[in-house]
N, C-alpha and C positions, 0 to 999 in steps of 0.2 A: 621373105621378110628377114631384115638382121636385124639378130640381138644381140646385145654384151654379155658375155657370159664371165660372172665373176668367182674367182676359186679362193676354197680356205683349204689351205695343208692344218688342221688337228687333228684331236683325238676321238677315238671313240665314244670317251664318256663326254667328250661337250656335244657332239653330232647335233644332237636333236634341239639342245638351246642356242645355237650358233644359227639352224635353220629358222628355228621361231624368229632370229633377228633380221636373218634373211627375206622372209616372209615381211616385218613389219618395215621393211628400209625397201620397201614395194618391187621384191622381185615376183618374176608373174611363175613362175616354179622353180623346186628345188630337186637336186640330184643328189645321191649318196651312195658314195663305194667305198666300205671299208677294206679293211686287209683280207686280202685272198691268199692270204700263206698257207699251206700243208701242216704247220705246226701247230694250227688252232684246232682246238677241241673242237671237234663237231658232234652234230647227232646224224647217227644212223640209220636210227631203230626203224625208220619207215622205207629200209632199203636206197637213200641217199649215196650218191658216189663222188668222191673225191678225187680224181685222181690225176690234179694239174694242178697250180696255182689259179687263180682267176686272174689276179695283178701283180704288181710286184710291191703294194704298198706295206712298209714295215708293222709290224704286229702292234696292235693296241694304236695304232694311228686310220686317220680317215678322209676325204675330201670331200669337199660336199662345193657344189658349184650351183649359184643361181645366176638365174637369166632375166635379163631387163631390156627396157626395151629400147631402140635406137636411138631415141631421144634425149635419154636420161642422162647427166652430167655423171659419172661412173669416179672421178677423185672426189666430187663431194658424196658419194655413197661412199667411197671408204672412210673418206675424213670422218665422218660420221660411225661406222661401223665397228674401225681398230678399239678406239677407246671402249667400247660395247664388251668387243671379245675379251680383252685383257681385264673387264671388269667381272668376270665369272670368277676367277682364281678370288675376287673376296667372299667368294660364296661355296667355297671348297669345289669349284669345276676349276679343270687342269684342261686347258685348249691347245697343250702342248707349245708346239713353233708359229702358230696362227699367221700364216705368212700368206698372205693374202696378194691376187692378181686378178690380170683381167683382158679379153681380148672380143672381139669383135666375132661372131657364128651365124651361118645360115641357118633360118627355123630349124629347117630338114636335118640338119644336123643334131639335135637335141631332143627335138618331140620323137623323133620315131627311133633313131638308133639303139636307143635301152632296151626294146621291145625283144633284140635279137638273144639276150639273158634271160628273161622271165621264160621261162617254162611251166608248163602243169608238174604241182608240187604237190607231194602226200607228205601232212603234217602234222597226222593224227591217222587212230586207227579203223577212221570212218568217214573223214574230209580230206580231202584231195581240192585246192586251187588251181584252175584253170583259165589263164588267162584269155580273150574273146578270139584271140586270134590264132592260136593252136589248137590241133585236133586232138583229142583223148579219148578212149572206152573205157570206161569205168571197169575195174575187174570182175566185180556183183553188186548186186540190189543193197548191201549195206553199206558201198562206198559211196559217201555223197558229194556230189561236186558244186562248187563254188565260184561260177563265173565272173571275173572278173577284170574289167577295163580299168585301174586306177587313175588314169588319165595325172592330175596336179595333185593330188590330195596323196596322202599319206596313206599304206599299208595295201603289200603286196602281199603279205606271207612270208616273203622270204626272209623276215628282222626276227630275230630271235622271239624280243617281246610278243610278238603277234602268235605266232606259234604256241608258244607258252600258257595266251589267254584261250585260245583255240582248244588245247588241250583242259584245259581246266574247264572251260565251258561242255564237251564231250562228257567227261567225269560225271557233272553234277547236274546236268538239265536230263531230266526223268520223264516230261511230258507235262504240257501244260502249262508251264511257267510265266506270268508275264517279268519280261527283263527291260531295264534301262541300260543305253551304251553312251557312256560319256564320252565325249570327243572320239566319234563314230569315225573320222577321216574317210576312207574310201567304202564304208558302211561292210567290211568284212567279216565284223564279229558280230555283226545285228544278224547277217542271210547267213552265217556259219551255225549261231541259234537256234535261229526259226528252221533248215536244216533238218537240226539234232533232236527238235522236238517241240521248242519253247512256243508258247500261244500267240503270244505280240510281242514286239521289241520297239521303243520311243530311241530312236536312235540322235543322240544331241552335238552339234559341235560350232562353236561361236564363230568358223572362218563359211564363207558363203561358197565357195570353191569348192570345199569340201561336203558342204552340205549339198550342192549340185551334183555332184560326183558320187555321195552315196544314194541318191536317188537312183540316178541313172543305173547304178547296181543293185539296187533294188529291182528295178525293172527289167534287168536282164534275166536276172533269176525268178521273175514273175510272183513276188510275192511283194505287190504293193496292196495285199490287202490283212497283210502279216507286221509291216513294217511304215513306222511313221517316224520322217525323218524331219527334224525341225533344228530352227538354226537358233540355240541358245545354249544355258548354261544352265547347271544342275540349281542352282542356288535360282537364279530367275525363276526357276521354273514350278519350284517350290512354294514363291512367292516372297523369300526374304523372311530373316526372322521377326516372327510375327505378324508377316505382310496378311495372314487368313484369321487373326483374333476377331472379325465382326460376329461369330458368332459363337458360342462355348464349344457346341459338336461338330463345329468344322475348321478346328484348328491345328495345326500342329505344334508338337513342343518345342520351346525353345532348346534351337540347339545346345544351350549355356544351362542346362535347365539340370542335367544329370540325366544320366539313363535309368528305370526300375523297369521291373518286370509288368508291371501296371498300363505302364504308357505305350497309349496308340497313336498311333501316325493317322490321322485322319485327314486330308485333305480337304480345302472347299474343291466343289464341284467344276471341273472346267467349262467354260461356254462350249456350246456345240459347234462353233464354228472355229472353236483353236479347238478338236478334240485331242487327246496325247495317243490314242492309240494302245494306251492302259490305263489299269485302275492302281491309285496309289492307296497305301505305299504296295512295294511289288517285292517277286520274292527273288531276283535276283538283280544288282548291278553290276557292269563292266566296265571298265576302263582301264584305257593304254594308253598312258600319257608320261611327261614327268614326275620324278618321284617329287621333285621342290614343290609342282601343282598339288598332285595329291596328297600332298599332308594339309593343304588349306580348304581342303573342302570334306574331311571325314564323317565332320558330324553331320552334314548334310547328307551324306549319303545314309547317316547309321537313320536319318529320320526317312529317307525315302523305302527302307527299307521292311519289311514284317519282320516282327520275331522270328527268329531265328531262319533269316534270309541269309542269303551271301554276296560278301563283294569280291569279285574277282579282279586283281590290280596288277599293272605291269609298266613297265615303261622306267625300270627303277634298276641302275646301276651298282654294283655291287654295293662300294664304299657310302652308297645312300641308303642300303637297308635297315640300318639303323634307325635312323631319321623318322621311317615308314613304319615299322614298328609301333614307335613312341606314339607317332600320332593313332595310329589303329587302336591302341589299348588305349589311349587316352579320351578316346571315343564312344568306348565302351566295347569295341569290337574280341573277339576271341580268332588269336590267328590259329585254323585249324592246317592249313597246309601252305609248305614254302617250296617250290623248284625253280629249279635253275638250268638257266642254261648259256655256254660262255660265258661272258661275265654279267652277265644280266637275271635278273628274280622277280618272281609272282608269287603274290599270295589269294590265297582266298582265304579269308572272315567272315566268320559268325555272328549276325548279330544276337546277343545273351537273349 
């Protein structure tokens, strides 16, 4: 089967809203290779080797190519797309030279040839990802592995953000936890969880691709009875502010309401036939997304959450940690720890 395979020359910090565009101007998947220069800061620590380039693309720049399918008129997907990209710089994203193209590929060429990259990656000091198609031995009983096919969806392990949340979720799941994972993409940090300890994990994300895809990895790793994967959004799922007032002890607060030490997060009861696969509010959420997203849904998360739960956040470019910040404290949230890695940052927060 051919497909158009269409390319953007930017930058790393537009990558991931250039693909969201890509996604919604109906490509059927998206690719992404950033700079493989020698001169970028890497992490180590988990015995990683560098010792090549991977490509020759210049540092702080990135390409990302989606693929459409034979049919598709491909000058009115750009007509449509240029003005898209050049509209992120009102939004403080710099998409660099956005120089956009396009040519004609056989399937073969795209679905499978990525696959020759990914490797079994240690990315913490107790998860190690292994993708379904290479072989691995674990070193011992406390390395735990993470099989995984990402197929179309997002998050291999190898983007900085996913690491980041990976390790932060290691830290702070103790045993027991039910967690929520917002915009689950390839469902890596729900079975990286459940793993490490955690009870259940609702794993959420509004594209259906992806919610297919973290099933299927859910099943690989054989904990479909650990993990519930449902295709919606934090705020949906809540039911909307004020969407549970019909009755006094089973409603939650308005987001807009202010946070005290007093108020509980009660949920109405789910029907058993949507079950979520935990009890809200719960004591840990995740999410790897953008930072522009994550500042509009804070206070939903400060209500899905128990006293003094955590949200572990990522998907947030240096010169947006500000941003991310402001909206975390203005949530109510206490930022207890920031790391970084390249130019990329996670937090996890407290809720008071």
């Amino acid at each position: 089967m051919l497909w158009h395979e269409l390319t953007v020359h930017t930058t790393e910090e537009a990558q991931e809203m250039i693909s969201n565009l890509l996604y919604e101007a109906g490509a059927g998947g998206v690719s992404i290779e950033e700079s493989g220069t020698l001169n970028k800061v890497r992490d180590t620590r988990y015995g990683e080797l560098y010792d090549e380039p991977l490509n020759d693309i210049p540092e702080g720049e990135a390409v990302i190519k989606g693929y459409y399918a034979e049919t598709v008129p491909m000058d009115a997907i750009i007509e449509e797309l240029a003005p898209r990209i050049e509209e992120l710089r009102e939004f403080g994203i710099d998409p660099g030279k956005a120089l956009i193209s396009w040519k004609t590929v056989d399937e073969n060429d795209w679905a499978h040839a990525w696959k020759q990259y990914f490797k079994p990656l240690r990315v913490s000091d107790r998860l190690t990802i292994k993708p379904t198609w290479e072989e691995y031995t674990p070193a011992g009983p406390e390395e735990k592995i993470i099989e995984l096919d990402p197929g179309m969806a997002f998050g291999t392990g190898t983007h900085p953000t996913t690491a980041l949340c990976l390790r932060a979720l290691e830290k702070h799941i103790s045993g027991d936890e039910e967690v929520i994972d917002v915009g689950t993409g390839s469902g890596i940090l729900a079975v990286g969880a459940v793993l490490l300890g955690a009870k259940s994990v609702l794993a959420l994300d509004l594209d259906p691709v992806a919610v297919e895809s973290a099933r299927e990895n859910v099943a690989l790793n054989r904990l479909q009875e650990s993990i519930t994967v449902k295709e919606s959004d934090l705020l949906s799922l809540l039911g909307g502010e004020g969407a549970a007032d019909t009755a006094a002890g089973d409603m939650w607060p308005s987001a807009r309401s202010g946070h005290t030490d007093t108020q509980q997060a009660v949920p109405a009861k789910p029907k058993a036939e949507d079950s979520l696969g935990v009890t809200l509010p719960v004591k840990v959420v995740v999410a790897n997304i953008l930072a522009e997203i994550i500042v509009l849904f804070t206070d939903d998360v400060y209500r899905a959450l128990q006293p003094g739960g955590l949200y572990i956040t990522s998907g947030i470019y240096k010169d947006k940690e500000g941003l991310v910040v402001q909206a975390l404290e203005s949530s109510g949230f206490e930022i207890k720890e920031v790391s970084r890695e390249e130019d990329w940052v996670a937090f996890t927060a407290g809720k008071r």
